[in-house]
C-alpha positions in Angstrom: 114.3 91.0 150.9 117.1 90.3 148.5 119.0 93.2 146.0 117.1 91.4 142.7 113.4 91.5 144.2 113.6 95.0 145.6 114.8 96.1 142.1 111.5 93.8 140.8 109.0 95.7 143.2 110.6 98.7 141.8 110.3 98.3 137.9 106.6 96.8 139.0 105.5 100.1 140.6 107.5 102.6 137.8 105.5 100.0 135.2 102.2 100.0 136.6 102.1 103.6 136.0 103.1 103.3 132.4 100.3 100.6 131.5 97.5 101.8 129.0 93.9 102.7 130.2 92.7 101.9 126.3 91.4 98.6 125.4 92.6 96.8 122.5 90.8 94.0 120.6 92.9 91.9 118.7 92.2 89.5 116.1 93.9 86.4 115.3 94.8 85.0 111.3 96.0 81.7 111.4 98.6 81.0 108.2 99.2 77.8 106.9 100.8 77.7 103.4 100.5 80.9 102.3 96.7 80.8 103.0 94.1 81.7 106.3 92.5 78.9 108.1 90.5 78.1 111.1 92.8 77.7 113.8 95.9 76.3 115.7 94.7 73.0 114.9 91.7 73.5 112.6 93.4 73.6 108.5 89.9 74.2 107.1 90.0 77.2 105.0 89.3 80.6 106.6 88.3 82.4 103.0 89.9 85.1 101.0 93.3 86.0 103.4 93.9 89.8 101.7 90.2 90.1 102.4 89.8 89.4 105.9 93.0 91.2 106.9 91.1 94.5 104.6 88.3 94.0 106.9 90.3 93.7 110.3 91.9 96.8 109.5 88.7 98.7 108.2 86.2 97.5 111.0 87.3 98.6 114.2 90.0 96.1 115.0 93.0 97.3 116.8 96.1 94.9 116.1 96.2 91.5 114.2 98.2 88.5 115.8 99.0 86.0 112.9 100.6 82.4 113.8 102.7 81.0 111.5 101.5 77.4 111.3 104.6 76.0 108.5 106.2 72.8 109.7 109.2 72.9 106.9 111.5 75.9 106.0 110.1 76.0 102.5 106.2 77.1 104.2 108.0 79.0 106.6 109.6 81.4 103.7 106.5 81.3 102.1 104.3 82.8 105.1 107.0 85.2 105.9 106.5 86.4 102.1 102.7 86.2 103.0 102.8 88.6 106.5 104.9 91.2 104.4 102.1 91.4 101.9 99.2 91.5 104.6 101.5 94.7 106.0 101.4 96.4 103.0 98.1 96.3 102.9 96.6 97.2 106.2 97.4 100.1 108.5 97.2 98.9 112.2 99.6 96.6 114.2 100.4 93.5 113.3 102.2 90.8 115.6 103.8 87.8 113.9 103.9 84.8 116.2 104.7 80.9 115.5 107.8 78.9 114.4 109.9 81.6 115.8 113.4 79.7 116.9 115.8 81.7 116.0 116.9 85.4 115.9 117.0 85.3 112.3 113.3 84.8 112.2 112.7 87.2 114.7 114.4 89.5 112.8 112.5 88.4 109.0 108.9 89.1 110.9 110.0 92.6 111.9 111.7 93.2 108.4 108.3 92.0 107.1 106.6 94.9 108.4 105.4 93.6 111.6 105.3 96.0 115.1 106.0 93.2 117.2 106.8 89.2 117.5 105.1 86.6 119.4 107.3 84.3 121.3 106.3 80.9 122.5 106.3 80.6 126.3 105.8 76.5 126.3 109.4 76.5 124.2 112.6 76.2 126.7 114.4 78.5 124.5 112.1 81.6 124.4 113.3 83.7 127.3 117.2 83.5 125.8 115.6 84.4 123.0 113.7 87.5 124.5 116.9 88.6 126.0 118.6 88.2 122.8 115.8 89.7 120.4 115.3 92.4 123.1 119.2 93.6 123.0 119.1 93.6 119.2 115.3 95.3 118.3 113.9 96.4 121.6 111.9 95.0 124.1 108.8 96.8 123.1 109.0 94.7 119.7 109.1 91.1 121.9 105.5 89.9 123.0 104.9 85.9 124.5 102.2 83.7 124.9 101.6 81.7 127.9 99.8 79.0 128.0 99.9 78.6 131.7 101.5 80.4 134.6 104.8 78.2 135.2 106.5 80.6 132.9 105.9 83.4 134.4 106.4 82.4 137.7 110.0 80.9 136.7 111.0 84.4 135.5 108.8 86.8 138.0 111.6 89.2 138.2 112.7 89.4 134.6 109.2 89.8 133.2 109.0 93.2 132.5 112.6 93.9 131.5 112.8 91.4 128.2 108.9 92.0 127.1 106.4 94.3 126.3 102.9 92.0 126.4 101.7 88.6 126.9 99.2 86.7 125.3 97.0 84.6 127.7 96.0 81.7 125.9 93.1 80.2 129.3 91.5 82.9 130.8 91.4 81.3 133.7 95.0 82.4 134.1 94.3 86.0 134.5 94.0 86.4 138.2 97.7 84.3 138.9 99.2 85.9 136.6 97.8 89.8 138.0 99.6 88.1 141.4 102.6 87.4 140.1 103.5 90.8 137.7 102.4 93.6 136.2 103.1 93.2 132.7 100.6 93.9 130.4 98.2 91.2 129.0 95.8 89.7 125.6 93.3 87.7 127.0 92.4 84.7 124.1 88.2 84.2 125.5 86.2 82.6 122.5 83.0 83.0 123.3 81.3 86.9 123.4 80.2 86.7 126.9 79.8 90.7 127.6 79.4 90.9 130.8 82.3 88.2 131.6 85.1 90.0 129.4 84.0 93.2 130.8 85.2 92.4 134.2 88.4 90.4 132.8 89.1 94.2 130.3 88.5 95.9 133.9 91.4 94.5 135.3 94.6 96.5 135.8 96.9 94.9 133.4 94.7 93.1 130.8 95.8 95.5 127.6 93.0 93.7 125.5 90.9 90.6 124.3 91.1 88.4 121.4 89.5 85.3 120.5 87.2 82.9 118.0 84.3 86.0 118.1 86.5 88.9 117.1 88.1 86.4 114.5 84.2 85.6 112.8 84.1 88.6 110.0 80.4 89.2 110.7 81.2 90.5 114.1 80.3 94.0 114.5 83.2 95.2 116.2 82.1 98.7 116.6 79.2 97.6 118.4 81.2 95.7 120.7 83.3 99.0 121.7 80.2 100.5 122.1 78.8 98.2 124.1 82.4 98.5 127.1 82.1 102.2 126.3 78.9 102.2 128.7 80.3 99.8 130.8 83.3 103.0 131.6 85.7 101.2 129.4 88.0 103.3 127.4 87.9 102.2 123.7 89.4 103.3 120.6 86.5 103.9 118.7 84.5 107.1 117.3 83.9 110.1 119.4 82.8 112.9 117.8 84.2 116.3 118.1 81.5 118.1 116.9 78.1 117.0 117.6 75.5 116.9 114.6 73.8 119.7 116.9 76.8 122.2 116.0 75.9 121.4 111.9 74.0 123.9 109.8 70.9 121.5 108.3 69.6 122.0 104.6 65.8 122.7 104.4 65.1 119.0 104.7 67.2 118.6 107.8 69.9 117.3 106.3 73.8 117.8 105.8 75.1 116.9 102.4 78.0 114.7 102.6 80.8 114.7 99.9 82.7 111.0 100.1 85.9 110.9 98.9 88.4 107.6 98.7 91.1 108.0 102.1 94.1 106.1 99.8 93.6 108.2 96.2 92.0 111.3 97.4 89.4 110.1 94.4 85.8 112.0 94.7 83.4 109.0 95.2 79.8 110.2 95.8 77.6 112.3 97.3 74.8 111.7 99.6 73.2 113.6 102.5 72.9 112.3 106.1 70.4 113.0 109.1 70.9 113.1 112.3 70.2 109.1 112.6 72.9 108.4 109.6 75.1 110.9 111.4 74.6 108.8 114.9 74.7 105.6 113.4 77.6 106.3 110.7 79.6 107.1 114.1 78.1 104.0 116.2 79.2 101.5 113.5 82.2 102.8 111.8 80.4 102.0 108.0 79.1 105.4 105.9 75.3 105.0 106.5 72.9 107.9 104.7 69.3 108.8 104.6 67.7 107.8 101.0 65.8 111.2 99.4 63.6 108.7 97.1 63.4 105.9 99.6 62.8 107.6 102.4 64.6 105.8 104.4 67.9 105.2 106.2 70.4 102.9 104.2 74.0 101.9 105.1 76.2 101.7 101.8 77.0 98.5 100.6 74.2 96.6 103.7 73.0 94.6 99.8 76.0 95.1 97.5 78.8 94.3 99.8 80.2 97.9 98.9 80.9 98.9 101.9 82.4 102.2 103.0 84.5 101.8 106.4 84.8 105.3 107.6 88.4 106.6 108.3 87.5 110.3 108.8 84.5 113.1 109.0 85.3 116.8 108.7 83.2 119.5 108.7 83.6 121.9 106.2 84.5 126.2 107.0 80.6 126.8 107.3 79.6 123.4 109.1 76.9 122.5 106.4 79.0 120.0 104.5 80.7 116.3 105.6 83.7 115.6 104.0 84.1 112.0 104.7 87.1 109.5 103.8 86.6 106.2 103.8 87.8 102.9 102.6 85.7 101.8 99.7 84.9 97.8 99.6 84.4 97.7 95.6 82.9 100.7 93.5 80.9 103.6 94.8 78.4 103.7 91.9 75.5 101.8 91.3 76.2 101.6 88.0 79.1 99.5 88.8 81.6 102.5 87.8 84.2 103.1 90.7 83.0 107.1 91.4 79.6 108.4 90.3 81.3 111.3 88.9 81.8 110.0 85.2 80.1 112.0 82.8 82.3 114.9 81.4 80.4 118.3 80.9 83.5 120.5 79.7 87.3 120.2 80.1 89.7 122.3 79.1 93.3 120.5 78.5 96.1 121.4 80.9 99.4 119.8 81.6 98.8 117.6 84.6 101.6 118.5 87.6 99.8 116.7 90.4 103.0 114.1 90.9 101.1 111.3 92.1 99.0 111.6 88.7 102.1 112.1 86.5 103.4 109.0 87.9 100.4 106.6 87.5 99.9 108.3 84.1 103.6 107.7 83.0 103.5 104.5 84.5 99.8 103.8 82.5 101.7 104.6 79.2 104.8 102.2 79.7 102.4 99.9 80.1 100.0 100.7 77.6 103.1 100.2 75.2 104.2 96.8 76.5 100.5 95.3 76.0 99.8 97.2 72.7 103.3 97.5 71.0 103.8 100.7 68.6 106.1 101.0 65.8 109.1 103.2 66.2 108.2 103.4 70.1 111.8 103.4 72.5 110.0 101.9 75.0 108.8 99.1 73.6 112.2 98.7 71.8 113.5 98.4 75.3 110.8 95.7 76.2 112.3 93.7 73.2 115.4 94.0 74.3 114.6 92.3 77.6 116.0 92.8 80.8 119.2 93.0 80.6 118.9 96.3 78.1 116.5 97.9 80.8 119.0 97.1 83.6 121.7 98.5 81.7 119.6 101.6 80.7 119.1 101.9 84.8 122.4 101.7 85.7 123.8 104.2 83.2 121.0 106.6 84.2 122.0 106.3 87.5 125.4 107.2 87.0 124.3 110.3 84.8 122.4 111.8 88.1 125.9 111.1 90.0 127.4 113.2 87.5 124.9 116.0 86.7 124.6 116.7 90.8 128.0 117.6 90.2 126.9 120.5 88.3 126.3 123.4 89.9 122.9 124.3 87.7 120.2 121.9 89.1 118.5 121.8 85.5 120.7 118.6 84.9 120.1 117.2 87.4 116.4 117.5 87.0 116.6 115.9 83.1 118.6 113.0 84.5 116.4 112.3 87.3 113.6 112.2 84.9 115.3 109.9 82.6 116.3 107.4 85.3 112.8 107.4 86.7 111.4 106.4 83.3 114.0 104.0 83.1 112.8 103.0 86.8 109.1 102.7 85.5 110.3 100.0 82.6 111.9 97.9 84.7 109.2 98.2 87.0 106.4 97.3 84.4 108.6 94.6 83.3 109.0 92.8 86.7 104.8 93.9 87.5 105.9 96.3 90.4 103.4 99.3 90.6 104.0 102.4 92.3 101.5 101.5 94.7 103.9 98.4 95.9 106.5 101.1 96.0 104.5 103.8 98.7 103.2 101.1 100.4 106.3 99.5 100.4 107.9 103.1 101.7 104.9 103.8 104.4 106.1 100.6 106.4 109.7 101.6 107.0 
């Protein structure tokens, strides 16, 4: 046996070890001008994009692949614009694959927010291009797809030095490609066959499965990791650290649950849950509560579309209350207001200090002015101005803090801040940036 394939076996063994007993399922968004469609081949429209990649994230799914489908440079700009939007909006993984030839553009997909890239076995120039991407990001960014196993046999040994996961695009491929290495694998199997991707997920190296049934947004992806749970495979979904036995019930049996928004903090509802909303809330992953009046179980939003996509339940010091944070699909209120808590009893004026609030109220204001001009108003004098007045403003503001932090008393520094971050917020109403493009923007780096 030569040097190179004893130093293969070895890496094989030390990575076998390494590979991850949890399951993924993946979802695929295909991207062709800017907008979702059906498939690598299939242009028809795949509905709202921002909306399926909201539900992807909210319903169970554990990474999102998305192929760049642009044929000129122009759509390929475009959809790299498009993928950095989807990432600000959406908390787990996404892989960026398609009309990658080039560093540059591996490089533009990472830099748009995505975890990883998708390289394209069937192109010559791939692997040089793993090796080069790998150097310059890390491996564990570089995935391919292989559309058969010529690829992999061509670079056995190098496999698992210049990437991190494959993408099987036949199942049939899985057991040639187990034979050959042990890097981890997607399996792409259209079709929910349960018992058929079971054995495939049971494999050593199979990572996860994606496919046309994970991609149809009336899947119940939940369900499906449910359904491998009992089948003893290990799934990121729900399990329940205290059991609705540990709760203390009301005199109906039931445990109020206080439902506030996971993004804003804002208090959304309140509703009380028994033990079959507390089972299925945690089966399916969507807020479902027992109906005082109806008398009956009801998941929120099963007629109004306002669903709530559950992103956490805590119990409270004395286990009678649910805190629950979720991810509201439209308004919580029937009434079509966003909370049900509306209707002001007493309030006593205070000086708000919570900064999140004293920036959206700021920020409200600026922008309050620039839609509804006031006489003798600076900032709308600035807006008149134009830009180049607001830049200016910035920059001089910014070279006040320089000069105030040399100060020794921090209470200039403090006033100047303050004035360059309403200077900030002008600009920023100016160009329609909102602070919540800036924290999203932040929360990705």
């Amino acid at each position: 046996m030569t040097r190179a394939l004893q130093a293969y076996y070895r890496r094989k063994a030390v990575y076998k070890v390494r590979i991850m007993d949890h399951k993924n399922i993946v979802a695929t968004i295909y991207l062709k001008d800017g907008e979702a469609v059906k498939g690598l081949h299939n242009f028809e429209p795949a509905g709202d994009l921002f909306t399926l990649a909201s539900l992807y994230n909210d319903s169970g799914i554990d990474k999102i692949l998305i192929f760049d489908l642009s044929t000129s440079d122009e759509e390929h700009e475009k959809n790299i614009h498009t993928i950095k939007e989807i990432n600000r909006n959406v908390e787990i993984p996404v892989c960026g694959g398609g009309n990658i030839n080039r560093l540059e553009d591996i490089k533009k997909l990472l830099y748009a927010g995505c975890k990883q890239v998708m390289l394209n076995g069937s192109k010559l120039a791939s692997f040089s291009l793993a090796k080069e991407g790998g150097a310059r990001f890390g491996k564990e960014h570089i995935n391919v797809s292989i559309k058969n196993v010529d690829f992999v046999f061509k670079h056995q040994s190098e496999m698992l030095d210049y990437f991190h996961e494959m993408l099987l695009m036949d199942s049939d491929m899985v057991d040639a490609v187990e034979n050959v290495t042990d890097l981890p694998f997607v399996v792409q199997y259209d079709v929910y066959e349960h018992d058929k991707i079971c054995d495939i997920l049971k494999q050593d190296c199979v990572r996860g499965v994606a496919g046309a049934f994970i991609n149809d947004p009336e899947a119940d992806i939940m369900k499906i990791k449910a359904e491998f749970s009992k089948d003893g495979l290990t799934m990121d979904h729900f399990e329940p650290a205290v059991k609705w036995e540990a709760l203390k019930k009301n005199s109906d049996d039931m445990v109020p649950v206080i439902v506030q928004d996971y993004r804003t903090d804002e208090v959304l509802m309140l509703a009380y849950m028994t033990k079959e909303a507390f089972d299925a809330t945690i089966s399916s992953g969507k807020m479902t509560y027992y109906s005082r009046s109806r008398g009956e179980l009801w998941v929120k939003g099963e007629t109004s579309g306002h669903i709530q996509y559950v992103k956490s339940l805590t119990a409270d010091c004395d286990y009678d209350t649910i805190l629950a944070k979720v991810s509201q699909v439209g308004v919580a209120c029937h009434t079509g207001k966003p909370s049900c808590f509306f209707n002001e009893i007493v309030k006593k004026d205070y000086v708000e200090k919570n900064p999140r609030k004293v920036f959206e109220d700021v920020y409200g204001i600026i922008s309050d002015r620039k839609k509804n001009p006031k006489d003798g108003s600076y900032t709308n004098y600035l807006f008149e101005k134009g830009i180049d007045k607001i830049l200016k403003k910035v920059g001089e503001e910014a070279t006040e803090i320089v000069i105030a932090a040399k100060n020794p008393d921090a209470e200039e520094i403090k006033y100047e801040i303050s004035d360059f971050l309403y200077h900030v917020m002008v600009l920023m109403v100016e160009k329609g940036v909102t602070w919540e493009d800036i924290t999203q923007e932040l929360a990705q780096r």
